[in-house]
KOLZA-156425 format. One record per residue (C-alpha): residue number from 1; residue in one letter; chain; x, y, z. Coordinates in nm, 3 decimals, always signed. Each point is the difference from the previous one (the first is absolute). Layout:
% residues N
<i = NUM	aa = A	ch = A	x = X	y = Y	z = Z>
...
***
This chain:
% residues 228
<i = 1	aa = X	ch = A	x = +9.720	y = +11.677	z = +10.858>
<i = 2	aa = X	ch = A	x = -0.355	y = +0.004	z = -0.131>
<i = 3	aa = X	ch = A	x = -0.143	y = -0.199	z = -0.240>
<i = 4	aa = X	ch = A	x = -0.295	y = +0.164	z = -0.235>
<i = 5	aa = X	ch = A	x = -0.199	y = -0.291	z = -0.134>
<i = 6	aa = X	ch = A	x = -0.189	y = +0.072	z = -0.326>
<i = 7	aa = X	ch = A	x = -0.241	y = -0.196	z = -0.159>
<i = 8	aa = X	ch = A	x = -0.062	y = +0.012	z = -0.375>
<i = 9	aa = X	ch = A	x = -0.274	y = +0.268	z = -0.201>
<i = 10	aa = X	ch = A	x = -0.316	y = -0.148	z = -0.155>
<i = 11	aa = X	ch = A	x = +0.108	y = -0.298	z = -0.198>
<i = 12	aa = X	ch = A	x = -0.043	y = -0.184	z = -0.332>
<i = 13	aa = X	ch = A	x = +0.047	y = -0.383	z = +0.099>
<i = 14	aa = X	ch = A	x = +0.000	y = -0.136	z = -0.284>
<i = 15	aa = X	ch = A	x = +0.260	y = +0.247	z = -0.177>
<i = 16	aa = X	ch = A	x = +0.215	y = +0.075	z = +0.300>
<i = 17	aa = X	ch = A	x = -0.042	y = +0.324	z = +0.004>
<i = 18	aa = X	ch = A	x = -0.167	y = +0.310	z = +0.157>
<i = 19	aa = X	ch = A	x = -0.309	y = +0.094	z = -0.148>
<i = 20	aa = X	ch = A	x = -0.084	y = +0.430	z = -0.104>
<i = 21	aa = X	ch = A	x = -0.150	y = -0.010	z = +0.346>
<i = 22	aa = X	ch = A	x = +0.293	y = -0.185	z = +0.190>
<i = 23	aa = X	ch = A	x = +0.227	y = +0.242	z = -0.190>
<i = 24	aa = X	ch = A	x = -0.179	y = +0.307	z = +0.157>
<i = 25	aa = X	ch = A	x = +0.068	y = -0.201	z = +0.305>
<i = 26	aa = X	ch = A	x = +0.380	y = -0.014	z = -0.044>
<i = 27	aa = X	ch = A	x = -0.005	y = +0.364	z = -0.077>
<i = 28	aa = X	ch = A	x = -0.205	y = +0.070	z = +0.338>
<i = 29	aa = X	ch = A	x = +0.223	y = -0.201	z = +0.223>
<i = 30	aa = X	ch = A	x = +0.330	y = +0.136	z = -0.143>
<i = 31	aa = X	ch = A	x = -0.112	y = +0.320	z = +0.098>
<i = 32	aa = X	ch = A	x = -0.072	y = -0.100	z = +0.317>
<i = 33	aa = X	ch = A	x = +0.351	y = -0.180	z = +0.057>
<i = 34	aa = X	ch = A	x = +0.205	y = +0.308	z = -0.098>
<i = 35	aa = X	ch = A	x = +0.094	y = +0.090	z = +0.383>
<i = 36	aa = X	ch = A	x = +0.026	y = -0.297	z = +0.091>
<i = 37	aa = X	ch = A	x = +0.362	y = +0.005	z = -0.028>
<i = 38	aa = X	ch = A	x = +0.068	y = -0.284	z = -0.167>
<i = 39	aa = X	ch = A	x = +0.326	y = -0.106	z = -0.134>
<i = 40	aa = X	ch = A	x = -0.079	y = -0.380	z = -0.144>
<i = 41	aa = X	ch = A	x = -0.241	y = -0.150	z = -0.190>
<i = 42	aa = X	ch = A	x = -0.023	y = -0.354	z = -0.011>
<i = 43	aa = X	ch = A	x = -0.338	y = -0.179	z = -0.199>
<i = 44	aa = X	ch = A	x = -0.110	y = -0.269	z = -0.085>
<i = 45	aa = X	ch = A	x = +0.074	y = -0.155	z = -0.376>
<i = 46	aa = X	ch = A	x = -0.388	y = -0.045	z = -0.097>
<i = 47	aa = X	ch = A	x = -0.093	y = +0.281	z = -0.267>
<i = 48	aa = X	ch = A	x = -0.268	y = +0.207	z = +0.218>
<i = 49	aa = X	ch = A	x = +0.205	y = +0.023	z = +0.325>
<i = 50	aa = X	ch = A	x = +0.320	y = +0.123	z = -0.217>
<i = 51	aa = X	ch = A	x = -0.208	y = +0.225	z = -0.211>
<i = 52	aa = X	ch = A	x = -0.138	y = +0.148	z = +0.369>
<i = 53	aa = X	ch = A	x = +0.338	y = +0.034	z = +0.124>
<i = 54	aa = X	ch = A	x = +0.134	y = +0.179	z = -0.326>
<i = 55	aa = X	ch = A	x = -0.217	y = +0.317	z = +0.040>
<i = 56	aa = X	ch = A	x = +0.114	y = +0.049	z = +0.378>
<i = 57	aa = X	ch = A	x = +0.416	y = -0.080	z = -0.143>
<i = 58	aa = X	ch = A	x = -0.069	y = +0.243	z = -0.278>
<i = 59	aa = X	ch = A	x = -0.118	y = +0.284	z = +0.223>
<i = 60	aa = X	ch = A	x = +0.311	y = -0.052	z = +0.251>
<i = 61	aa = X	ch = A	x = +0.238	y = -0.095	z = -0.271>
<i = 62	aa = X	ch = A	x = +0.100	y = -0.336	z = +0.132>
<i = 63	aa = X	ch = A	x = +0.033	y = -0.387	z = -0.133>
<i = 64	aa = X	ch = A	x = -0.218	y = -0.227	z = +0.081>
<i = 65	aa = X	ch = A	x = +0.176	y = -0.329	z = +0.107>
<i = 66	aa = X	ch = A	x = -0.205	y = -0.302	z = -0.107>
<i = 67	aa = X	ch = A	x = -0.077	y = -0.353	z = +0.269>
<i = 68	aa = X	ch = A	x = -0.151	y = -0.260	z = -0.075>
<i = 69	aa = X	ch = A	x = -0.094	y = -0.113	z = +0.325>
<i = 70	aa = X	ch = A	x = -0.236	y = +0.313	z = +0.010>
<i = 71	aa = X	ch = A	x = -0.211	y = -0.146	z = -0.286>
<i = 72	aa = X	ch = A	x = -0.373	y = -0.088	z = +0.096>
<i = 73	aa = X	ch = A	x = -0.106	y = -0.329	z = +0.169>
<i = 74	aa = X	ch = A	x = -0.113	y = -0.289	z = -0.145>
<i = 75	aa = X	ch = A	x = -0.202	y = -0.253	z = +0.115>
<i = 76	aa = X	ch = A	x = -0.209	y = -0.376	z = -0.085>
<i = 77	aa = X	ch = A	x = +0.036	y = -0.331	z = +0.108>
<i = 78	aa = X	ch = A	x = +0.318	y = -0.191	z = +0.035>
<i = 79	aa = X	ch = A	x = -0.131	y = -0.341	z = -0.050>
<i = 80	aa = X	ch = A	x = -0.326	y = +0.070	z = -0.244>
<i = 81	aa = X	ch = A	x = -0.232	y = -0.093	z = +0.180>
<i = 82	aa = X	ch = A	x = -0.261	y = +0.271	z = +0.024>
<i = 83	aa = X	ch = A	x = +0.035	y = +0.286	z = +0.325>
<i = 84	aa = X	ch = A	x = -0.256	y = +0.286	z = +0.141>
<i = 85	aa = X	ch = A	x = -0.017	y = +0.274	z = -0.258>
<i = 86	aa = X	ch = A	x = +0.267	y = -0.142	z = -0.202>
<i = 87	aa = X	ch = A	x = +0.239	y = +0.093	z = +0.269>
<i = 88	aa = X	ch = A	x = -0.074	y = +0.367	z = -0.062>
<i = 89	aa = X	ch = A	x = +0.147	y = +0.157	z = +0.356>
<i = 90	aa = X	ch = A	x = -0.255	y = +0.318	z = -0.004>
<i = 91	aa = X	ch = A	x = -0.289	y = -0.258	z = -0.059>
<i = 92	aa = X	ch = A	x = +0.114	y = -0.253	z = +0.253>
<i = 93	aa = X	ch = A	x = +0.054	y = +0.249	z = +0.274>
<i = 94	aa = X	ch = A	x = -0.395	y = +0.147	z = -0.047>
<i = 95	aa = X	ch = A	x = -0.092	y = -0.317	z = +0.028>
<i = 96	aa = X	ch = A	x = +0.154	y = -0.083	z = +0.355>
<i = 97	aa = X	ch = A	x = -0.148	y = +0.321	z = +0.099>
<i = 98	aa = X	ch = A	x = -0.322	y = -0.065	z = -0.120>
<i = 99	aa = X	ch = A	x = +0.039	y = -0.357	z = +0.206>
<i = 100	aa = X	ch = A	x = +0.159	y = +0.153	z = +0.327>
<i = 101	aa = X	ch = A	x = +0.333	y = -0.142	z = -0.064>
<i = 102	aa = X	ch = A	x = +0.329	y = +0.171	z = +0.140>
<i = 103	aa = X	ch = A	x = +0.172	y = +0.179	z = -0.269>
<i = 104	aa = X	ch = A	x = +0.335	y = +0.053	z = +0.266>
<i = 105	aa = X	ch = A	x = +0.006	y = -0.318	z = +0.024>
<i = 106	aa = X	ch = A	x = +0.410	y = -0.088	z = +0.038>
<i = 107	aa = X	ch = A	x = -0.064	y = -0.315	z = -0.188>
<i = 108	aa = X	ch = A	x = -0.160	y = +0.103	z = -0.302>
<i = 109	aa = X	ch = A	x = +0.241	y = -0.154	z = -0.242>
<i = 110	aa = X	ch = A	x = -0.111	y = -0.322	z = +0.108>
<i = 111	aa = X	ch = A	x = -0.367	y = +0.036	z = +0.034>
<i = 112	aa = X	ch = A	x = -0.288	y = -0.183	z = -0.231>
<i = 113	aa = X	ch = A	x = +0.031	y = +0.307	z = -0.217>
<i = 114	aa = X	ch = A	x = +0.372	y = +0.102	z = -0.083>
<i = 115	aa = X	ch = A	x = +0.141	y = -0.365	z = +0.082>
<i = 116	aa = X	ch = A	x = -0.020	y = -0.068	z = -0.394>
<i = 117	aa = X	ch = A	x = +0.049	y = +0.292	z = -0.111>
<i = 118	aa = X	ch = A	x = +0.317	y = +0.123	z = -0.221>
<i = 119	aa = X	ch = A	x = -0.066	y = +0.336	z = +0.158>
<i = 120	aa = X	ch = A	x = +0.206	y = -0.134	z = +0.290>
<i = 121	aa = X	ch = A	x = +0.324	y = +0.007	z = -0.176>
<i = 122	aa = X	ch = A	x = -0.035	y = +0.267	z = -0.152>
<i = 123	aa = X	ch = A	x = -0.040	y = +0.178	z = +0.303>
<i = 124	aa = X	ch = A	x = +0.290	y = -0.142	z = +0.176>
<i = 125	aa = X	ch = A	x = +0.171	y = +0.075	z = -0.318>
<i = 126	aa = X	ch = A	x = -0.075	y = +0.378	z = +0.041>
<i = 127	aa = X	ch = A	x = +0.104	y = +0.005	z = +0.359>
<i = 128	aa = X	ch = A	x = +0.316	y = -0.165	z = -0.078>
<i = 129	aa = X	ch = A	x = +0.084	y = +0.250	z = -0.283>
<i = 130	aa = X	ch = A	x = -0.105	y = +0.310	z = +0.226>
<i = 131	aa = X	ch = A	x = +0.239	y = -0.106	z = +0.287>
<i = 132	aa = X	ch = A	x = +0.291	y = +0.011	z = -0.292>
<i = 133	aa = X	ch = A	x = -0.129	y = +0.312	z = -0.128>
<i = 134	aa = X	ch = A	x = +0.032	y = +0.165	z = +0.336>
<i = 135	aa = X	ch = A	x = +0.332	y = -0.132	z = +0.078>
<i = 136	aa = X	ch = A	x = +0.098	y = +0.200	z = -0.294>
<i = 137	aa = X	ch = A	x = -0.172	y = +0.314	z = +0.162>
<i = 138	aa = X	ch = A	x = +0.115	y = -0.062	z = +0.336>
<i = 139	aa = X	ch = A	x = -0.191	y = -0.226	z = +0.149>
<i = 140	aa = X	ch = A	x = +0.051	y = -0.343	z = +0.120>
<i = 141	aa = X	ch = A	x = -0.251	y = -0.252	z = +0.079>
<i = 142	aa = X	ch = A	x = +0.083	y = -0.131	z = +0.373>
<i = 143	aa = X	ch = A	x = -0.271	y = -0.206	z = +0.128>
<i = 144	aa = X	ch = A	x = -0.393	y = +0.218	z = -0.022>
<i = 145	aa = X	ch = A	x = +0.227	y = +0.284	z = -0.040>
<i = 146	aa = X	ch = A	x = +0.304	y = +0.213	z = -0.173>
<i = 147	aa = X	ch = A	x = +0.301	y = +0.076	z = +0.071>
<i = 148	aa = X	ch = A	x = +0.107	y = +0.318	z = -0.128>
<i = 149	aa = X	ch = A	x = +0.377	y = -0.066	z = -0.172>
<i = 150	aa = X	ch = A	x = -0.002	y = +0.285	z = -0.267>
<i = 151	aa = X	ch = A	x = -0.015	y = +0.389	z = -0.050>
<i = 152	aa = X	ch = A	x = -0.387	y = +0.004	z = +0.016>
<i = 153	aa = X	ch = A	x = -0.086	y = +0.410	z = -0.019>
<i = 154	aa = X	ch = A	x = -0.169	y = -0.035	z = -0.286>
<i = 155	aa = X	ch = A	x = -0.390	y = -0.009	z = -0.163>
<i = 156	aa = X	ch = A	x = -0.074	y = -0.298	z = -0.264>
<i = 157	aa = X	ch = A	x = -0.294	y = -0.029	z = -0.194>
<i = 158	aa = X	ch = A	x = -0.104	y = -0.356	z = -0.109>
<i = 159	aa = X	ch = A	x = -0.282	y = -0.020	z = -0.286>
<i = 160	aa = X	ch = A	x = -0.234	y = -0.321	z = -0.001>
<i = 161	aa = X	ch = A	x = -0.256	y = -0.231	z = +0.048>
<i = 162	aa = X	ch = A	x = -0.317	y = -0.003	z = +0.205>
<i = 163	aa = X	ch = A	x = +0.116	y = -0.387	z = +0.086>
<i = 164	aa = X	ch = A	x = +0.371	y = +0.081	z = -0.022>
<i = 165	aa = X	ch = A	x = +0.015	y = +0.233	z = +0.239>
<i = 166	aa = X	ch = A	x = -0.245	y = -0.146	z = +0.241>
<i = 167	aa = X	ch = A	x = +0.247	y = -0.340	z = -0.014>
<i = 168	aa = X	ch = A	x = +0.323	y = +0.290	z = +0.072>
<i = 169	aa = X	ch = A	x = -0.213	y = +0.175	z = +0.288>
<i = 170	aa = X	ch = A	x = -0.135	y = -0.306	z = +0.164>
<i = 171	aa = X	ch = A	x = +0.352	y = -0.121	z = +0.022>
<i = 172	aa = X	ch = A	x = +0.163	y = +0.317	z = +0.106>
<i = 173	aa = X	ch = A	x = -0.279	y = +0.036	z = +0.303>
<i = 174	aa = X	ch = A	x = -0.009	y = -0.394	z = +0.054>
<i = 175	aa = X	ch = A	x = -0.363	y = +0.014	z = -0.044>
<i = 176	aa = X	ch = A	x = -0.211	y = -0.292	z = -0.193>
<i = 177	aa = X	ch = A	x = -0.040	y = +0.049	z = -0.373>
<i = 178	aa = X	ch = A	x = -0.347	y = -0.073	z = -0.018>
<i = 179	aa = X	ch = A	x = -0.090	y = +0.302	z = +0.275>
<i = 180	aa = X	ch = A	x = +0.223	y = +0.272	z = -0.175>
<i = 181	aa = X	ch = A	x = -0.199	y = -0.062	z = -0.340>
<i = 182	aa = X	ch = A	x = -0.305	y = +0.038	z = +0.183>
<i = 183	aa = X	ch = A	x = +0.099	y = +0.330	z = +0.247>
<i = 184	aa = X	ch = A	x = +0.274	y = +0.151	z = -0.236>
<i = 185	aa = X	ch = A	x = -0.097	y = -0.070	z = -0.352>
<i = 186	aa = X	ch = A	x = +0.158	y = +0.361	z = -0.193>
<i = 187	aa = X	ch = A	x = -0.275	y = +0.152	z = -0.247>
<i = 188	aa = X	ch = A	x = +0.178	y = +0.086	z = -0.355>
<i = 189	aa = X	ch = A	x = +0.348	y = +0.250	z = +0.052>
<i = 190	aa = X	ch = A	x = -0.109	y = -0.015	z = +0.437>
<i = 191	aa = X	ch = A	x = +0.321	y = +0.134	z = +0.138>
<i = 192	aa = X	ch = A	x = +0.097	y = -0.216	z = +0.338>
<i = 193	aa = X	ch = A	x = +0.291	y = +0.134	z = +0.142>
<i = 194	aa = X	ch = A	x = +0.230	y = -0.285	z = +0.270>
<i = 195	aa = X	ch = A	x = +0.260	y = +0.201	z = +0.227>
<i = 196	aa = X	ch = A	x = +0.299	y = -0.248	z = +0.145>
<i = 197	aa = X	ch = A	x = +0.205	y = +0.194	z = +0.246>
<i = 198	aa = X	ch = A	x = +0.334	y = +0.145	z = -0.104>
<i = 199	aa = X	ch = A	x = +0.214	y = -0.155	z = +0.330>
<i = 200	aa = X	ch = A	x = +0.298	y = -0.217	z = -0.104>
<i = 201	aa = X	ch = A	x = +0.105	y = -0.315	z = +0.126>
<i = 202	aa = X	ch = A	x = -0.385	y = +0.013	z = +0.175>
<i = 203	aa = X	ch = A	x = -0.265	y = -0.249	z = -0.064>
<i = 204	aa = X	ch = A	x = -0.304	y = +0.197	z = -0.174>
<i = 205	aa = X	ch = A	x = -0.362	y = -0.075	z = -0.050>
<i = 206	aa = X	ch = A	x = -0.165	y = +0.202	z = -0.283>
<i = 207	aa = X	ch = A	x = -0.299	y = +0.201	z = +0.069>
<i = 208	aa = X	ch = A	x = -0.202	y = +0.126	z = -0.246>
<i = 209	aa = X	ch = A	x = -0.052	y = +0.403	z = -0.020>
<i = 210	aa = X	ch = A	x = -0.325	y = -0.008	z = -0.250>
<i = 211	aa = X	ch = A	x = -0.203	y = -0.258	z = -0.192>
<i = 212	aa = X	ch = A	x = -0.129	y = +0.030	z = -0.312>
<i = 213	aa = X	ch = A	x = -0.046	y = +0.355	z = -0.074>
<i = 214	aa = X	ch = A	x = -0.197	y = +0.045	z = -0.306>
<i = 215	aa = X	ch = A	x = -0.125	y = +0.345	z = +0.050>
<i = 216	aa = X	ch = A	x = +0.215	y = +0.093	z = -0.319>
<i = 217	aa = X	ch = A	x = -0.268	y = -0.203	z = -0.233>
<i = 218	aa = X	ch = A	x = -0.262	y = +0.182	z = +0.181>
<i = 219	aa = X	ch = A	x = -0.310	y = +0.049	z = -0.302>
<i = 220	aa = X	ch = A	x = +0.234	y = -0.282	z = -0.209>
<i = 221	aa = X	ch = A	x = -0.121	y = -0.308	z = +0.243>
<i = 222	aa = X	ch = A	x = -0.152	y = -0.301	z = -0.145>
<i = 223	aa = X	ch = A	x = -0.060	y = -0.342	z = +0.129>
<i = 224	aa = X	ch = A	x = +0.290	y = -0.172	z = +0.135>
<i = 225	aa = X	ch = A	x = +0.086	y = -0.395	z = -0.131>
<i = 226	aa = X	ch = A	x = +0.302	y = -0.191	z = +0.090>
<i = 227	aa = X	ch = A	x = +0.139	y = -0.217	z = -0.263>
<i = 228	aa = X	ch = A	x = +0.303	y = -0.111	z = -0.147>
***
């Protein structure tokens, strides 16, 4: 199976939305999903990542099926009292770099920085809900890795978040959330593309086959923020 992860065109915030630019975006990476060969589309239910999605299921005449669990991240402190940034991840992890701290680090969840943080959950939420989401492609969670229990010959494509789908990749790879925002961060509509081996009964480890492709917006670029 392979997995093409998609993140979202320009956006409106505020409005949910893609902006004129972002929809230019869409248009781009639809184009350059056509051979692909994909034969889902899943997205998430936030306005800009369906609205995305809807110009790539329009060209290949397919539905889009909506999950929740794909929305984007949210963060801020559990307890009120005040945290580094205001628990924004992106901000948090420039600041360890900037102070030499270990962004792999295995215990990030319970360092001075995430420890109060409601981004935890909603992490652990996101990895929960992917393990049930690939059970129902084929997949199941055994362990770090999958067992593959389904027909899996078969290309998916899965729009989203920049925070979203760092939370689905750093549990798919086992990898610390903090150090896949910082290395993998996807600029607006970058294409990633995860490969998990098409063997059944076997116990798989993804791999990924590109990361964030966004040749497609080539001339369209503008600066990239991560939000909610």
């Amino acid at each position: 199976m392979r997995i093409v992860f998609v993140r979202h065109g320009h956006p409106d915030y505020v409005h949910d939305c893609l902006t004129d630019l972002g929809r230019r975006h869409a248009a781009a990476a639809a184009q350059r999903l056509k051979d692909e060969g994909i034969r889902q589309i899943f997205s998430s239910t936030c306005g800009r990542a369906y609205e995305t999605a809807g110009q790539t299921a329009e060209l290949l005449g397919l539905p889009i099926v909506k999950c929740d669990f794909m929305r984007e991240i949210t963060w801020g402190s559990a307890d009120g009292q005040p945290l580094l940034a205001d628990g924004h991840p992106w901000s948090i992890a420039d600041h360890m770099v900037a102070r030499g701290e270990s962004l792999p680090d295995p215990a990030w969840k319970s360092n001075q920085y995430f420890a109060r943080n409601t981004l935890v959950p909603c992490v652990e939420r996101i990895a929960s809900a992917t393990d049930d989401w690939l059970r129902q492609l084929g997949y199941t969670r055994e362990g770090l890795y999958y067992r593959v229990t389904g027909d899996t010959h078969t290309t998916v494509a899965a729009f989203g978040h920049g925070g979203a789908s760092t939370a689905i990749l750093s549990h798919l790879f086992n990898l610390p959330f903090p150090f896949v925002t910082t290395v993998m961060g996807p600029d607006y509509t970058g294409v990633t593309i995860v490969s998990l081996p098409d063997e059944p009964g076997q116990l798989v480890s993804p791999r990924f086959e590109l990361m964030n492709d966004a040749r497609h917006i080539q001339g369209m670029k503008i600066e990239n923020y991560f939000g909610n």
